[in-house]
N, C-alpha and C positions, 0 to 999 in steps of 0.2 A: 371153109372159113371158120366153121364151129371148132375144128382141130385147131387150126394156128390163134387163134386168140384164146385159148385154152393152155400154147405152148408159153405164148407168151406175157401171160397173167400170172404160169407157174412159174418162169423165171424172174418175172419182177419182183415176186415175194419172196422168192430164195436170193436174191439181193439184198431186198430192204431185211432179211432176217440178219445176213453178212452183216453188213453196215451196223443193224445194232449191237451184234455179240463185239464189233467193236468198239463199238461207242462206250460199252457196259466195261470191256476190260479195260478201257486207260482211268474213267473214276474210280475203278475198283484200286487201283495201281497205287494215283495221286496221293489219295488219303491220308495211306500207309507209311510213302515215304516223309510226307511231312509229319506224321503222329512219332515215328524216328527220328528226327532230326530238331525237333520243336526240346524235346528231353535233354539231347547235346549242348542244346543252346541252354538251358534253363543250369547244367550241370556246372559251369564256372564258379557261381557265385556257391553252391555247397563248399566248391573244394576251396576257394577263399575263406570263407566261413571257418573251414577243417586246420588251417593253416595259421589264422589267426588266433586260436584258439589252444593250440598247440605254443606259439610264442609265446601268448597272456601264460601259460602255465608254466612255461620255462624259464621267462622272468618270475614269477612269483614264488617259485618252491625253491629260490636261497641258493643256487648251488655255483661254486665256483672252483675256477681251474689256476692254478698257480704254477706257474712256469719256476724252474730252480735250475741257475747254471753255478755249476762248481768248478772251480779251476784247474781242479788236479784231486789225483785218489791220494789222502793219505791220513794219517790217527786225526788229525785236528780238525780239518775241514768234515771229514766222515760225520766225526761228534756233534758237528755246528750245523750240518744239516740236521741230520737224525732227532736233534733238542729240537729244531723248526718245525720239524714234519709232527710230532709227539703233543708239540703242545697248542698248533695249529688243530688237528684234530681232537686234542681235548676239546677244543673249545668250540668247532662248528660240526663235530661227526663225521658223516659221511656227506656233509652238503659242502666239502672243499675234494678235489681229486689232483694229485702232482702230476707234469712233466719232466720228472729229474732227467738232469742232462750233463755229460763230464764233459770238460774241452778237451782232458790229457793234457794240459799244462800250454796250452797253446792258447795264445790273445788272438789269431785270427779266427779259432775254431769256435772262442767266445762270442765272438760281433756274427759269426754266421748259426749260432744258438741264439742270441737272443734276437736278431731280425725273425726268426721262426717264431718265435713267439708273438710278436710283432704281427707278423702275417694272421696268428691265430688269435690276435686277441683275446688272448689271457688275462684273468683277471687283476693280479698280481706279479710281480719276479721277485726272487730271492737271486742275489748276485752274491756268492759266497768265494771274499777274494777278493783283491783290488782290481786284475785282470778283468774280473768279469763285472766288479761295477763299473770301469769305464766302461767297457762295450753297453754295458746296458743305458749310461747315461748319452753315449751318442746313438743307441739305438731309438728312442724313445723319450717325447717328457710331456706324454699325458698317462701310460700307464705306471701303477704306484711301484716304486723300487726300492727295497730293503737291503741295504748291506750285510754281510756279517763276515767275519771273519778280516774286519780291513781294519787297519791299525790306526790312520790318520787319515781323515777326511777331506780337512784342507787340502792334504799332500795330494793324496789320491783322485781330488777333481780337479784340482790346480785351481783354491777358492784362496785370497789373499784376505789377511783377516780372518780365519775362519772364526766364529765367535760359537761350535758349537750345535748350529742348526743348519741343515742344507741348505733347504727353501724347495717350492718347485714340487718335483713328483720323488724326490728321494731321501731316505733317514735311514737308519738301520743301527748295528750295533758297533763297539770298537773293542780289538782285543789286545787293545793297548795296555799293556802293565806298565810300573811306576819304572823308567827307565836310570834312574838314577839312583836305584834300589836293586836293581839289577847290577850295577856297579860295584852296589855300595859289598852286596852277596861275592861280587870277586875278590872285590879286598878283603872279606872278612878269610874266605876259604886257601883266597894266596896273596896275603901280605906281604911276602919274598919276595913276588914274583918283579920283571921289571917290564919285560917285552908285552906287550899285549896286542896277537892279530884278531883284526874284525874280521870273518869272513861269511861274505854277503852277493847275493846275485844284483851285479848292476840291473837287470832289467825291469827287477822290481823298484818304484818310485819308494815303496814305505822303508823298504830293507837300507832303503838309501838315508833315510829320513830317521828309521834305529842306533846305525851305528855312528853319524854322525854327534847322535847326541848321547850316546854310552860313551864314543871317542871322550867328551871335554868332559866330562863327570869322572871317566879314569886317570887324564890329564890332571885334573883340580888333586886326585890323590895323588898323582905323582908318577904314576907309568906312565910309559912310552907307549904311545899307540902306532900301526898301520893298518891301514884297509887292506885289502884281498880280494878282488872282486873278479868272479868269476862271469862269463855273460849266459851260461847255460850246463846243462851238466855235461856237455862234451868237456869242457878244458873247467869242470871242480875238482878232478883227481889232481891234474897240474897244479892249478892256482893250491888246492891246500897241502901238497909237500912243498911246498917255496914256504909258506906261511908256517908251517909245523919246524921248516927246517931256522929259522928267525924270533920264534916265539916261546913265553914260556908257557902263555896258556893263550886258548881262543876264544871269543864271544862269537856265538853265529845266534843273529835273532831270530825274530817270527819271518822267516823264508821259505816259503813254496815250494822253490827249487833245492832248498837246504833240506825241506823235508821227507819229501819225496827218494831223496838218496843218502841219507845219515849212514845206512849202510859204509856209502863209500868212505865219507868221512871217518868214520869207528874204525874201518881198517888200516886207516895212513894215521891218524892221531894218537890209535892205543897201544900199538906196540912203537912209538915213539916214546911213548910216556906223556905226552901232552895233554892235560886237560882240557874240558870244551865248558864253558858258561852256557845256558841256550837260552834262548830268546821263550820257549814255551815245552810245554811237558811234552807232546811227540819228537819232537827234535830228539828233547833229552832223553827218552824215551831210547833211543835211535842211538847216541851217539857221545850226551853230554853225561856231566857229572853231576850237574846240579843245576835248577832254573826258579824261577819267582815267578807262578805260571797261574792261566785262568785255567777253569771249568768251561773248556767250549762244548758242552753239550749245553751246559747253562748258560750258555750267551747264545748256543741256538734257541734255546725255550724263550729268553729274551724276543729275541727278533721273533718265534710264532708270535706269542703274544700282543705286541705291537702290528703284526698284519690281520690278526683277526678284527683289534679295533679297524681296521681301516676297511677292511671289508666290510665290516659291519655296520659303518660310517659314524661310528663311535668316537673316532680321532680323525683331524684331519693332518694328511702325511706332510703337508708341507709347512707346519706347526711344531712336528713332532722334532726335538733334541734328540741329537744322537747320545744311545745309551751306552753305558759303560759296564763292567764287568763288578759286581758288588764286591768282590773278595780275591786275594792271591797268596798263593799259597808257596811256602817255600818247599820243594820236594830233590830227591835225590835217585841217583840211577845205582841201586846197591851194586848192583854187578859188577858196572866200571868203576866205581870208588873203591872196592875191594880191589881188582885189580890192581890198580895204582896206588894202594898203599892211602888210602885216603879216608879220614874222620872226618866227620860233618857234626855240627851241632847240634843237641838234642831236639830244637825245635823245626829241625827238617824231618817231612816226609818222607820213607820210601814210597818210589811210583809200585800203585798196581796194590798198596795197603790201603 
């Protein structure tokens, strides 16, 4: 009897030892998992904290993104950005960074460049080009829009009355020269002449809007005018031997599509003998004899300086008159006037002096 309660006193204590090594390991366990998980829970409100603090700094250190849609590569438009970009960074450093963006001369390529901006919330757009400020004016009319490079504003938003001011979220610059001085530069260079073609891309609204009124200021002196309107540069080789083959000399103004291909025009109008009037120095540049042209680098430095105030909330944009071009300059294309047997007056420029 002394052996079996002996067996069974050593087994009940090697139980109750069982039972407590495990009673001992699940507090040991508990603890631990909550001393991990308590930190997890605590760790949200740093990384809010980390995040909050990172915005407060990224508002406060000035820095903005300015979206730039161009309509097309060529002398003019190039100039009118590059003056923007120059004197925009005068003025805020390195606390402005571009999105420069070409459409290649395409008005769809324009509305799906500036909805990208749009999506990104830029702080600015530059729409350089009539093309590209309508797209931006139906892309947008809370972010600020600056023109440049656009001739007639009325024209180009379809505003009746223009008096001068947009209104709303857009202003910018016009490279509008005195069109009736433009004229006035045909009759002085070919008083002979009689025929006078315009040749202009219908699909530009300003181009429409130039030769219209160079047309009755040629008329009032006395030439015969006709339009020429080509819709793209597929049919401008056509449209300008009809016009070369009709005319004694041509006006083609501030046009995109005229710019972009003066090439072609210089080969069908010079060994014609036909002189070209241009609407602005790349043209002439390109293809004419002579024009009454802006500094579009200095109508881009224009437009920077007008979005810096606005960035800087210095001006407010829907306030802002559109600006105009302070000076124009009469210049000449030495190359094709020699060609053609052509003197210009002393007070003409050669381009590129």
């Amino acid at each position: 009897m002394k052996k079996i309660l002996a067996i069974v006193m050593a087994m009940t204590m090697g139980l109750s030892l069982v039972a407590c090594g495990g009673g001992n390991d699940q507090p040991a366990d508990a603890p631990s998992e909550e001393s991990t998980e308590a930190p997890a829970e605590d760790a949200a409100p740093a990384e809010e904290s980390t995040d909050d603090s990172a915005a407060a700094d990224q508002a406060a250190d000035g820095s903005y993104v300015v979206g730039i849609c161009q309509l097309v590569q060529h002398d003019a438009l190039d100039a009118a950005t590059q003056g923007f970009k120059d004197a925009l960074t005068e003025a805020l450093g390195d606390q402005v960074t571009f999105d420069e963006q070409n459409a290649q001369n395409d008005s769809n390529t324009c509305s799906t460049i500036i909805n990208g901006f749009v999506s990104n919330n830029v702080d600015l757009i530059l729409a350089n080009a009539t093309p590209a400020l309508q797209a931006a004016q139906a892309g947008t009319n809370e972010i600020p829009i600056l023109g440049t490079s656009v001739t007639e504003y009325g024209v180009a938003l379809g505003i009746d009355g223009f008096d001068g001011t947009v209104g709303g979220n857009i202003s910018g610059t016009s490279d509008l020269a005195p069109l009736d001085e433009q004229a006035a530069m045909l009759n002085e260079l070919f008083p002979d002449a009689k025929n006078v073609g315009l040749l202009y891309c219908t699909a530009e609204a300003n181009s429409q809007y130039q030769v219209d009124t160079v047309q009755a200021a040629l008329e009032d002196l006395g030439y015969t005018c006709t339009q020429y309107g080509f819709s793209d540069s597929n049919d401008l080789s056509s449209v300008t031997t009809t016009a070369v083959s009709a005319s004694d000399v041509l006006y083609v103004p501030t046009d995109n599509t005229a710019a972009s291909n003066a090439g072609i025009i210089d080969n069908i109008c010079r060994p014609a003998k036909i002189p070209v009037i241009a609407g602005e120095e790349g043209i002439c540049e390109g293809c004419g004899v002579a024009t009454l042209s802006i500094s579009y680098y200095d109508l881009g430095v224009g437009t920077g300086k007008m979005a810096a105030k606005i960035l800087t909330g210095e001006s407010n944009i829907s306030e802002m008159p559109i600006e105009y071009a302070p000076q124009f300059t009469k210049k000449y294309n030495k190359a094709i006037c020699d060609d053609l047997g052509i003197t210009v007056p002393d007070d003409y420029v050669a381009i590129g002096e």
